[in-house]
N, C-alpha and C positions, 0 to 999 in steps of 0.2 A: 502548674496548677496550684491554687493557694485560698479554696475555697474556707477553707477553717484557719486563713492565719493569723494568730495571735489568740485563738480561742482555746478554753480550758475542757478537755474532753476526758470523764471519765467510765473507763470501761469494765463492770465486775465479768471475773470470770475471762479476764483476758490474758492469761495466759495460754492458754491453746487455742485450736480449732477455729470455731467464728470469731473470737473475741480477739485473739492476737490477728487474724488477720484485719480487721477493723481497725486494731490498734494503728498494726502499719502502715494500712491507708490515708485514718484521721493524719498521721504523723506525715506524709506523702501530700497532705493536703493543706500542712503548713501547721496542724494544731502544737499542743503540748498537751501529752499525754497521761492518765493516772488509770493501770491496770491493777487488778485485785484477784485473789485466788487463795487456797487452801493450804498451799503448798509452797515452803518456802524457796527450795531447789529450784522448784520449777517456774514459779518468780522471779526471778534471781538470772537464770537462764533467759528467760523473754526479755525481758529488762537489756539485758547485754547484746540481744540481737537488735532491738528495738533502736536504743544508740540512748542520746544524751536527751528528749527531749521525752521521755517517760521517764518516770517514776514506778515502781510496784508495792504495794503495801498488802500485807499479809490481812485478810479481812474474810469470814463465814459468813455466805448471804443470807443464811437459815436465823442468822445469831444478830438480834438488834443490837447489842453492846457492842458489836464488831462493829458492825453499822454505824452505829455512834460517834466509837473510838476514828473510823476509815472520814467521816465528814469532817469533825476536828482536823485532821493531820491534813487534809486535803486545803481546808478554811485558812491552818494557818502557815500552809505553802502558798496556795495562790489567793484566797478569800474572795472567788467565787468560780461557779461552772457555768460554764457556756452547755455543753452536750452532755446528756448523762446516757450511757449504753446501756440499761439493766440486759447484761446477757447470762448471768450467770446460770445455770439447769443441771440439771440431772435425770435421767430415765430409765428407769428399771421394769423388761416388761416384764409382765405376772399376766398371766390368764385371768377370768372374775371367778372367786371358789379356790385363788388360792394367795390372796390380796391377804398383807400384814399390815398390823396398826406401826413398823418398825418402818416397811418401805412406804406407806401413805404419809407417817408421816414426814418424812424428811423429804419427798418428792413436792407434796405442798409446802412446808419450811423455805424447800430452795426455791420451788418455781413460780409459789404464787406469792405468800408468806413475805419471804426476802426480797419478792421485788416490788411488793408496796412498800414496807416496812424500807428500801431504798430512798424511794421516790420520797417519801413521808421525810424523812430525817434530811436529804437534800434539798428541798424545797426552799428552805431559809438560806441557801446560797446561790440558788439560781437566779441567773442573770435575768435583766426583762430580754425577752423575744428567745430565750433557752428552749433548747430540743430536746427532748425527753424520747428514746425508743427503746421499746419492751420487744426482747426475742421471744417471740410465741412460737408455733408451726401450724401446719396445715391438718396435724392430729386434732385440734381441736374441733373439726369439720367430719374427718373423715371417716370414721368408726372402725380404724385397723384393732384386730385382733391384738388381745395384750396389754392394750396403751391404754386401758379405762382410767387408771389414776393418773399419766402423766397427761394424756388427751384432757383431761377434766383439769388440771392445772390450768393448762392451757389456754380452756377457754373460758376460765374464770377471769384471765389474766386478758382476754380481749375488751373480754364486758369491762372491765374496772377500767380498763382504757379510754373507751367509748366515754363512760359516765367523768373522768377524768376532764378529759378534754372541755368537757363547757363547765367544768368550776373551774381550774385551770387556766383557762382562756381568759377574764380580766386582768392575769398575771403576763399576760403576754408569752405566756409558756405552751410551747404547741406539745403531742403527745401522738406516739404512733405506734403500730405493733406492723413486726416483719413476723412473716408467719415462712419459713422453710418449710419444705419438702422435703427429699434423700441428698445429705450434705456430706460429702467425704469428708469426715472428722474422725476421731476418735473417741467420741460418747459409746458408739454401739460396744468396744473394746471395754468400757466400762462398764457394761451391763449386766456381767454375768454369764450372758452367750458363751458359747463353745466357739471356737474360730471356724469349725465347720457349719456350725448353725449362720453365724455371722454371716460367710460366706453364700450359703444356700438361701438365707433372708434376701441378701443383696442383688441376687443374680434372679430372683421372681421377680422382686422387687423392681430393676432394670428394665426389665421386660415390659410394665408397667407404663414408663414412663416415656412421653408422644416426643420428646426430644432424646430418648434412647442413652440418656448418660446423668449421672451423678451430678449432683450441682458441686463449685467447689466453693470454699472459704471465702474467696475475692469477689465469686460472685454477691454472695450476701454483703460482704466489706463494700461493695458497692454502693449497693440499693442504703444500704445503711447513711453510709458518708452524704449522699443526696439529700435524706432526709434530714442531717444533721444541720445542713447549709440552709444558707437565706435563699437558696432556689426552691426551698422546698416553704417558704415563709407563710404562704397561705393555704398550708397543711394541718388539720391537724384530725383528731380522732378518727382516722381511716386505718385501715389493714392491707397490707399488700404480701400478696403470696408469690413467692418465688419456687417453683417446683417444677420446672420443664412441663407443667399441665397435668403433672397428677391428679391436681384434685379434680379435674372434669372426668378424669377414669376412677372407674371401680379399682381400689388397692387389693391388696393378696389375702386369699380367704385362709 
């Protein structure tokens, strides 16, 4: 399979969870790869799993000047991009009545924030007929308790999609949002949660869902890679949810 080769794919926020698995797909799929992340360790790490045809560059998707600096360095390795992943996120849930101007703002920063302010600063090296996909979720739809600020990311990050795609579109640049359901990652781990909370979230949560299991990493890495390729060339400004049919069920009150 060699749906992306020779193509320049970069993915923020791909050091873990969805992003490195996408990584290893795009690269499984013949691209060369450019992951980004906060963390140099753990950069550093994926990189070396990853093999020789990624690159990692230290880049904050909240922070334009990172952004900036991360397009340069990308310009003048390969001088231009074929796929851009904006996956990068964070989700902190908070009840409403007990929301901080500390976590609103860096949940918008990273999820709405840094992924125009991506797309913005990339756009002068995107290739004609370039894939552009924004990792959304099915929060944006689904009104779960908790999730007001990162849900409201979310689907702010759909609309700009939507409206995206027909400026967009004379550039030969297609634009798409993957919206996940419950993804075996390690965001919830960063939440704050208790591992018992975790836990007892997961397991109502499971219950929930008409296909009875967690989606994983590779499934999204999938749906992704698809969208990246010229099978997906007369795509653009659509949403596609991956959630084993969550969102047709009522989520956990």
């Amino acid at each position: 399979m060699s749906k992306l080769k020779n193509k320049i794919a970069v993915v923020t926020g791909g050091n873990a969870g969805i992003g490195f698995a996408t990584a290893k797909e795009f690269i499984a799929q013949g691209a060369k790869v450019v992951i980004t992340g906060r963390n140099q360790t753990l950069i550093d790490d994926a990189v070396s799993q990853l093999g020789s045809d990624t690159i990692g560059i230290l880049s904050n998707a909240s922070s334009v000047k990172d952004t900036e600096a991360l397009v340069e360095k990308v310009k003048a390795k390969y001088g231009k991009v074929d796929v851009l992943f904006v996956n990068a996120g964070v989700f902190y849930p908070t009840p409403i009545g007990q929301i901080t101007e500390d976590g609103f703002d860096e949940q918008m920063g990273i999820n709405f924030k840094g992924a125009i302010f991506t797309i913005e600063k990339f756009i002068p090296i995107l290739s004609e007929g370039a894939s552009i996909i924004n990792l959304s979720s099915v929060n944006a739809y689904t009104g779960m308790p908790n999730t007001a600020v990162y849900a409201a990311s979310k689907a702010a990050l759909n609309s700009y999609t939507r409206t995206a795609s027909t400026e967009l579109a004379p550039k030969g640049i297609r634009i798409n949002s993957v919206n996940p359901g419950p993804i075996a990652t390690g965001i919830f781990g960063k939440s704050g949660l208790s591992d018992e909370m975790i836990q007892g979230f997961a397991t109502a949560l499971q219950n929930r869902i008409p296909l009875k299991r967690f989606g994983l990493p590779e499934d999204v890495a999938k749906l992704v890679s698809f969208l990246a390729s010229d099978d997906a060339s007369f795509i653009t400004g659509s949403e596609y949810n991956i959630d084993g049919g969550i969102i047709v069920n009522p989520l956990v009150g």
